[in-house]
GUSEKE-966152 format. One record per residue (C-alpha): x negated, y negated, z negated; residue number from 1. Coordinates in steps of 0.02 Angstrom, whole numbers, plus 32768, in hexadecimal, padded with zeros to 4 digits. Each point is the difference from the previous one (the first is absolute). Example, Ala and Ser with C-alpha at 12.3 -4.5 7.8 and 13.67 -1.06 7.14 Angstrom:
2
rec X: 7D99; Y: 80E1; Z: 7E7A; nr: 1
rec X: 7FBB; Y: 7F54; Z: 8021; nr: 2
***
This chain:
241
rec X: 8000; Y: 8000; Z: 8000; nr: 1
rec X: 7FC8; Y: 7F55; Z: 8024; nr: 2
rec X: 7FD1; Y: 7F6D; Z: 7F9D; nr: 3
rec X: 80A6; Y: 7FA0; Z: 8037; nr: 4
rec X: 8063; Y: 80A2; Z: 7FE4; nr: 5
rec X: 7FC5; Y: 8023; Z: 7F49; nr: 6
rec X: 800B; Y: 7F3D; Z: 7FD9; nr: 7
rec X: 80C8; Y: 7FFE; Z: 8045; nr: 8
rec X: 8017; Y: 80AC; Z: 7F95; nr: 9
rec X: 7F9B; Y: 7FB4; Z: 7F54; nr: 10
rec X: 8065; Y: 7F5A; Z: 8012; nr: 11
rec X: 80A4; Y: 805A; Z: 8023; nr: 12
rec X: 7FFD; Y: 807D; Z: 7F6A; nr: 13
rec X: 7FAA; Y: 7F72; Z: 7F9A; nr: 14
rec X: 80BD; Y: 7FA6; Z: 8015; nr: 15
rec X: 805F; Y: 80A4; Z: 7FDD; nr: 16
rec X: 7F97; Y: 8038; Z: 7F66; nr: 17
rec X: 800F; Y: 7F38; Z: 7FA7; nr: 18
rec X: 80C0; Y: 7FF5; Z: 802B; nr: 19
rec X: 8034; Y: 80A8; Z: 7FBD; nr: 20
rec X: 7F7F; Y: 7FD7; Z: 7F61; nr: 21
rec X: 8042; Y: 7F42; Z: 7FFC; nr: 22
rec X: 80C0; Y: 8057; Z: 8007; nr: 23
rec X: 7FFE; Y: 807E; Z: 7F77; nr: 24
rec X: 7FC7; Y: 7F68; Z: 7F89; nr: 25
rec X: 808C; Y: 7F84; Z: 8050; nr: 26
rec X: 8072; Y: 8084; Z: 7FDE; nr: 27
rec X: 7FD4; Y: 802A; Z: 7F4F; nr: 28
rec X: 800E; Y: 7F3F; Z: 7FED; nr: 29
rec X: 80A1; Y: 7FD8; Z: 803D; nr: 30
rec X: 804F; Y: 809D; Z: 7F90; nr: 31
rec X: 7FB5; Y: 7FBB; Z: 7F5A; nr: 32
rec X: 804A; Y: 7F63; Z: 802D; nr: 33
rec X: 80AC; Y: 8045; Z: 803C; nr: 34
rec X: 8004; Y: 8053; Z: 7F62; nr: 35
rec X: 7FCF; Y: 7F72; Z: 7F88; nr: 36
rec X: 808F; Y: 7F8E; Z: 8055; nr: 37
rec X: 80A8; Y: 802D; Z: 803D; nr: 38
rec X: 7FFE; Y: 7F6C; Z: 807E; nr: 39
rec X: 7F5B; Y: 8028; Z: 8054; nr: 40
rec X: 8064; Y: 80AF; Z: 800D; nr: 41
rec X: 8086; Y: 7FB6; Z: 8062; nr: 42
rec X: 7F93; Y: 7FA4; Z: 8070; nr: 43
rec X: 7F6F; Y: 8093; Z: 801F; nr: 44
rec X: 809D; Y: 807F; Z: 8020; nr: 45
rec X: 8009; Y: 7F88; Z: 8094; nr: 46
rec X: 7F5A; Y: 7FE0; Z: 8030; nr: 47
rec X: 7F7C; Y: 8070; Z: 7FB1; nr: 48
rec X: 7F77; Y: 803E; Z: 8095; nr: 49
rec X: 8029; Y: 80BE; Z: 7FE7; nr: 50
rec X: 80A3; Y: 8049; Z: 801F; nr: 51
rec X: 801C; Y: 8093; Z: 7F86; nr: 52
rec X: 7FCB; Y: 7F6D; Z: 7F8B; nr: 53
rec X: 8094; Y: 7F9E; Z: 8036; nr: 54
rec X: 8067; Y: 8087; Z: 7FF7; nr: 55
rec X: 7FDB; Y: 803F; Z: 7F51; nr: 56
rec X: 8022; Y: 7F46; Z: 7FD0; nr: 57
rec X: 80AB; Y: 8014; Z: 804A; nr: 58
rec X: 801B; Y: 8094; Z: 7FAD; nr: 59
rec X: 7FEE; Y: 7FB5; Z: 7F69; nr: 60
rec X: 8061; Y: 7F78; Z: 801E; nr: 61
rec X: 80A9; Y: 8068; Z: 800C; nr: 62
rec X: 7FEE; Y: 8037; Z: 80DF; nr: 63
rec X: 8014; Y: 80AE; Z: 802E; nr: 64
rec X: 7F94; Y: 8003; Z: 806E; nr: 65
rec X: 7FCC; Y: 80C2; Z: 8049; nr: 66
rec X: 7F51; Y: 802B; Z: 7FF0; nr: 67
rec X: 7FEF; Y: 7FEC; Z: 80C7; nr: 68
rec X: 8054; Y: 7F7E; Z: 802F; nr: 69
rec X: 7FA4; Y: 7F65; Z: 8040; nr: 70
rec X: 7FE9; Y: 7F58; Z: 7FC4; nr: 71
rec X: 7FA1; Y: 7F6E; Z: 8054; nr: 72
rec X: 7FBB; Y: 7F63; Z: 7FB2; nr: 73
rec X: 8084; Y: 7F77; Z: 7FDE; nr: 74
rec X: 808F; Y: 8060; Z: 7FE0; nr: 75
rec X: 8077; Y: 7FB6; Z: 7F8D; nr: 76
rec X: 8065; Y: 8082; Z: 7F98; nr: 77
rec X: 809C; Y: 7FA4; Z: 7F9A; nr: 78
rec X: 7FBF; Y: 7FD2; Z: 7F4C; nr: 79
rec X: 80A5; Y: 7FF7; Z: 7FA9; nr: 80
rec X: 8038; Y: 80B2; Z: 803B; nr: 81
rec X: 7F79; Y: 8068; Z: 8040; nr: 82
rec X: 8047; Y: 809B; Z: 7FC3; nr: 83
rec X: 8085; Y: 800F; Z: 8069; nr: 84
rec X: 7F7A; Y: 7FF7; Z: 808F; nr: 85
rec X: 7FE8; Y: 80AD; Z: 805B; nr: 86
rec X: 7F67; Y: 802A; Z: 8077; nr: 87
rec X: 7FF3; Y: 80A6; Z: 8042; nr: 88
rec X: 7F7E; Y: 8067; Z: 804E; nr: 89
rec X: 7F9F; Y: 7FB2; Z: 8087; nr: 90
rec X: 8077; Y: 7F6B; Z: 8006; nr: 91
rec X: 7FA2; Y: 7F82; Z: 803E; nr: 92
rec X: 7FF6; Y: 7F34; Z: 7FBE; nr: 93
rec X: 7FA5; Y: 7F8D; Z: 8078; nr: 94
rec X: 7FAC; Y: 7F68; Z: 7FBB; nr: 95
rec X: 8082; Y: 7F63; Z: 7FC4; nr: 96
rec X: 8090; Y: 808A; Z: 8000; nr: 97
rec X: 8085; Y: 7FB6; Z: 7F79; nr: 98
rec X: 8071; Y: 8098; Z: 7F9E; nr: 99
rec X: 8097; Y: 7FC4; Z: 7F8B; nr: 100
rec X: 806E; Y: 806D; Z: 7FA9; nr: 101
rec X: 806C; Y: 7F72; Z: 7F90; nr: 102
rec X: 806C; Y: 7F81; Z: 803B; nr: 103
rec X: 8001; Y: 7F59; Z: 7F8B; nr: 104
rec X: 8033; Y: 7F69; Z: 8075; nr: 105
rec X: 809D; Y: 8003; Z: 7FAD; nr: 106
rec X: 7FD3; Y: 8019; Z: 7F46; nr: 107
rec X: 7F92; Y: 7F78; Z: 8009; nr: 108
rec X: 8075; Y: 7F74; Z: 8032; nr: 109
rec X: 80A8; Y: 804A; Z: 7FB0; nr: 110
rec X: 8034; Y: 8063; Z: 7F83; nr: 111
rec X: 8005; Y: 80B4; Z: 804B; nr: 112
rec X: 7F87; Y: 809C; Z: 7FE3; nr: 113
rec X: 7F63; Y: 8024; Z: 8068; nr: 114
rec X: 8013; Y: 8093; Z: 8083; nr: 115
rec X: 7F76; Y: 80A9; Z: 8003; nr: 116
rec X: 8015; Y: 8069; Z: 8082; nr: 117
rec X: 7F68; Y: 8078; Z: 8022; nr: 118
rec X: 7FC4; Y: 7FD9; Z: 8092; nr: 119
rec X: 7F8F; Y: 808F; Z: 8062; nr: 120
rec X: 7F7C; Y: 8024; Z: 8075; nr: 121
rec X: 8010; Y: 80B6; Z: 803E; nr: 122
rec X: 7F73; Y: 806C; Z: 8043; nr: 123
rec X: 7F99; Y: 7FDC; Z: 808E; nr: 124
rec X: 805E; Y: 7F51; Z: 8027; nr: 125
rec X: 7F9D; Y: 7F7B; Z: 802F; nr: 126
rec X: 8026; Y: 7F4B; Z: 7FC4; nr: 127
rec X: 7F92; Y: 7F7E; Z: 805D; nr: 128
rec X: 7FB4; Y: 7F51; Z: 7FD2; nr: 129
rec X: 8052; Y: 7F77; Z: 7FAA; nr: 130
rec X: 80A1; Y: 8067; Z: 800F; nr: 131
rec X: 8088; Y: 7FEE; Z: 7F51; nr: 132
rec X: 8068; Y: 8094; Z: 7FDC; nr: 133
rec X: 8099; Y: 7FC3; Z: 7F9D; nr: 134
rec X: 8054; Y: 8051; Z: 7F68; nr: 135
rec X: 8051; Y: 80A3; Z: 8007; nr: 136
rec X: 7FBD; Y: 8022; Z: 80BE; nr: 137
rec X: 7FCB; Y: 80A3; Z: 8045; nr: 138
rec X: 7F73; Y: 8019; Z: 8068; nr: 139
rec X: 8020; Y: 80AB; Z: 805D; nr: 140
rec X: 7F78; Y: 807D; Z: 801E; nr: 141
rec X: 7F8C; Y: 7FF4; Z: 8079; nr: 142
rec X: 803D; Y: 7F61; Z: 8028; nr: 143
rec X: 7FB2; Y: 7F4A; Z: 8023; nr: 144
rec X: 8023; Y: 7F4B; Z: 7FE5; nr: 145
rec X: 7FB1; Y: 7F84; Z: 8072; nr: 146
rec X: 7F97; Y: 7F6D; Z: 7FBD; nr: 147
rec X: 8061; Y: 7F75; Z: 7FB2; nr: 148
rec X: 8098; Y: 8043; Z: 7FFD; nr: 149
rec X: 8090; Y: 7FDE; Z: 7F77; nr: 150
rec X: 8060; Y: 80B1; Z: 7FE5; nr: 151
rec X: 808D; Y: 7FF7; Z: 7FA0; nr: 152
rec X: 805A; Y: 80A9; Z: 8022; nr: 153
rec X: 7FD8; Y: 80B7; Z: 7FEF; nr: 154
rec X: 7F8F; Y: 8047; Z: 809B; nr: 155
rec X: 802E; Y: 8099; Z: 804D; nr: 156
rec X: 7F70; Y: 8099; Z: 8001; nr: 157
rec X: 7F94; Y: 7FD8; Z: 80AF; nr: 158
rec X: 8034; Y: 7F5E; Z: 8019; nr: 159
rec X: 7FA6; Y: 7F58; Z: 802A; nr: 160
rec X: 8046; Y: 7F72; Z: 7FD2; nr: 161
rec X: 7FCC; Y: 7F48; Z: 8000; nr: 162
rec X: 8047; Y: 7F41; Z: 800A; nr: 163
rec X: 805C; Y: 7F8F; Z: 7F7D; nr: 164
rec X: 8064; Y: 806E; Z: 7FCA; nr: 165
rec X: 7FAF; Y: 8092; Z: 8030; nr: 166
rec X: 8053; Y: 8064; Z: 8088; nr: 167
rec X: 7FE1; Y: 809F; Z: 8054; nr: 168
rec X: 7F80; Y: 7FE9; Z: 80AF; nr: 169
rec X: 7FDA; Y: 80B5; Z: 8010; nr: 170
rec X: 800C; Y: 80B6; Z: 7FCD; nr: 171
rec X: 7F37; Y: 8038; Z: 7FCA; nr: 172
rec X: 802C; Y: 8083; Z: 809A; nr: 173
rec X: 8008; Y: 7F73; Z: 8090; nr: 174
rec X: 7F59; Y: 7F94; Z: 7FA3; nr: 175
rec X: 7F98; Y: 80AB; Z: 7FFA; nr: 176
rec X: 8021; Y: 802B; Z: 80BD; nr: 177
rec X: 7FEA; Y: 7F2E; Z: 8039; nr: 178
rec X: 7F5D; Y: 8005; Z: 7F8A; nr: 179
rec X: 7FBA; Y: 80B3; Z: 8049; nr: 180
rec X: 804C; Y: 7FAE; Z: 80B0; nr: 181
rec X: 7F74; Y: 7F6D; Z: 7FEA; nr: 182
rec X: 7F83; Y: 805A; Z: 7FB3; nr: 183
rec X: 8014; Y: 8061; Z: 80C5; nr: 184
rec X: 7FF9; Y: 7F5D; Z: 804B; nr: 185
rec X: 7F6D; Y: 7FA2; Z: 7FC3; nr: 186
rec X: 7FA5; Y: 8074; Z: 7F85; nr: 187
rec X: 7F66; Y: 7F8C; Z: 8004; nr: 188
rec X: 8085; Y: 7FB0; Z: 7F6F; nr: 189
rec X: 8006; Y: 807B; Z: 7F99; nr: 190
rec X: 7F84; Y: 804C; Z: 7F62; nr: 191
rec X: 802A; Y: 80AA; Z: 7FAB; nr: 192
rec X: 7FEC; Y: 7FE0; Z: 7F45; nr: 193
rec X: 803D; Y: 8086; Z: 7F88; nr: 194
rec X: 805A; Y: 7F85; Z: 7F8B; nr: 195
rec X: 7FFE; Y: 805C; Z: 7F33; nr: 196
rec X: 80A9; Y: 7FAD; Z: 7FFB; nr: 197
rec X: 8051; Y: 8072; Z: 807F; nr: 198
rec X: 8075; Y: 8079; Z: 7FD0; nr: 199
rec X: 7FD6; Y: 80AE; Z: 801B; nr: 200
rec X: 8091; Y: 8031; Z: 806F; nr: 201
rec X: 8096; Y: 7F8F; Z: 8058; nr: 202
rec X: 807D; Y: 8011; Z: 8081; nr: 203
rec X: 7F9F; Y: 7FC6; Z: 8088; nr: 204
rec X: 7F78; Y: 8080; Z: 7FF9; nr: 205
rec X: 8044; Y: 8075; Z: 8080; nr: 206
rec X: 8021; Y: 7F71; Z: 8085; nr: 207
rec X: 7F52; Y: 7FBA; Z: 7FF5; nr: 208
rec X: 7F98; Y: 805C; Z: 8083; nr: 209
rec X: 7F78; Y: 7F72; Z: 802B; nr: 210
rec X: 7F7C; Y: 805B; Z: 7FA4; nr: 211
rec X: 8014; Y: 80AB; Z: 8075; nr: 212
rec X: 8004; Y: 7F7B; Z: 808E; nr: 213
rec X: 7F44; Y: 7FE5; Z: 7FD0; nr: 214
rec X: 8010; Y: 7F29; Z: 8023; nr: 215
rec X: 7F69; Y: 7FA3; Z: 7FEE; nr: 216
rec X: 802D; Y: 7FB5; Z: 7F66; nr: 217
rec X: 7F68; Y: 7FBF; Z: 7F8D; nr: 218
rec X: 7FD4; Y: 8019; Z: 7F50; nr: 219
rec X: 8025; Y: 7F8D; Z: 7F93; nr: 220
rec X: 7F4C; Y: 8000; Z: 7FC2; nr: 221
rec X: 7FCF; Y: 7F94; Z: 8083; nr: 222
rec X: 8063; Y: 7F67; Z: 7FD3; nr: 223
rec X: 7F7F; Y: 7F82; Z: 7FBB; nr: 224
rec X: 8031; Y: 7FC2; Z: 7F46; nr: 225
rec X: 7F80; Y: 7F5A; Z: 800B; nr: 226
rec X: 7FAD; Y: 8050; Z: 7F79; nr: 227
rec X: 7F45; Y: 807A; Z: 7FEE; nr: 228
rec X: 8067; Y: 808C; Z: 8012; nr: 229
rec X: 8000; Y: 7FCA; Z: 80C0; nr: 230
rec X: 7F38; Y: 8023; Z: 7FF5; nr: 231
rec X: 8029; Y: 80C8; Z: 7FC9; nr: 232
rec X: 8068; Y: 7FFE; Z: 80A0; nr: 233
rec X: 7F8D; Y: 7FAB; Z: 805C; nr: 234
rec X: 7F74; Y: 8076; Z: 7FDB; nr: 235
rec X: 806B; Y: 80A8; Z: 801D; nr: 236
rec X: 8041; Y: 7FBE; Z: 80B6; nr: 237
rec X: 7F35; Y: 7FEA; Z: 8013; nr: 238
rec X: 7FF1; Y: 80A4; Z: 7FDD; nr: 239
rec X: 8089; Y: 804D; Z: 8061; nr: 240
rec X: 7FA1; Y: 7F9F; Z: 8086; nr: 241
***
């Protein structure tokens, strides 16, 4: 191996060994401080850097949240109510999603009750950015809510829905054929990435067939982060070379 080859590789690891180092201690960090004050729990259930850190936080906040479900950064999880908050397995919360389960509009302007109505996320559905799922609503499974979308009613299993109010666009049967359709049409688009979030089985499995079709699809390794870890790449494609 050459000189430029070892110094990509030394400078590449170098950023991988201090970040995972530097992370263990952030993490240790930010759970003494979650635990020494409830408010710094609120906000790190939101916005702590590792996700099963987030969602243990949530946990003990009152969620139900499955031990695979999904949780980005930003989510905001009701406060007054989180109980009544239900995540299932692999469903999956994109960053600046918004999840209510209590109504108090009312009750704070007029002498009436405030409304809880479990509100759910079922397995495998997908809810995207900056989306707000309203009290008592139903996310069917293996469904998907578009970014920034307001959904105020239950959603059926395999449906796609999006808008304000949320309405249905299509079954997850016509967006898995139109996505395999493009993926056909200009694969040069297109990276396969084994996502962890994925569930293990769905409905579309036995109509996807792009993979025995053998497309030119690339790996998602070679999508260039702006970081050193591009200099680990950089070295193997060398070597492939």
């Amino acid at each position: 191996m050459d000189f430029e080859n070892t110094l990509k590789l030394a400078r590449g690891y170098g950023f991988l060994a201090r970040n995972i180092i530097a992370g263990k201690v952030t993490n240790k960090v930010l759970d003494l401080l979650a635990f020494l004050d409830y408010r710094l729990l609120m906000y790190l259930s939101m916005w702590h850097p590792d996700m099963e850190s987030r969602k243990r936080m949530l946990r003990k906040r009152g969620v139900n949240i499955a031990a695979k479900a999904w949780v980005d950064v930003g989510v905001w999880i009701e406060m007054t109510t989180p109980q009544a908050v239900i995540l299932e397995d692999y469903a999956k919360l994109a960053y600046g999603v918004v999840i209510y389960a209590h109504d108090a509009a009312v009750n704070s302007v007029a002498d009436l009750p405030m409304r809880v109505t479990p509100t759910r996320i079922c397995y495998n559905a997908a809810i995207g950015t900056r989306s707000i799922i309203m009290p008592g609503v139903t996310v069917g499974r293996h469904s998907g809510v578009v970014p920034g979308s307001v959904v105020t009613h239950d959603v059926p299993d395999m449906t796609v829905v999006g808008g304000n109010p949320a309405r249905q666009l299509f079954t997850d049967e016509e967006l898995g054929l139109a996505w395999q359709e493009g993926l056909r049409q200009q694969p040069e688009l297109y990276y396969d990435h084994p996502n962890p979030g994925r569930a293990p089985e769905t409905p579309l499995d036995g109509l996807l067939t792009w993979r025995e079709e053998n497309l030119p699809i690339k790996d998602y390794t070679e999508l260039r982060t702006g970081t050193p870890f591009d200099y680990i790449l950089d070295a193997k494609a060398k070597k492939k070379g």
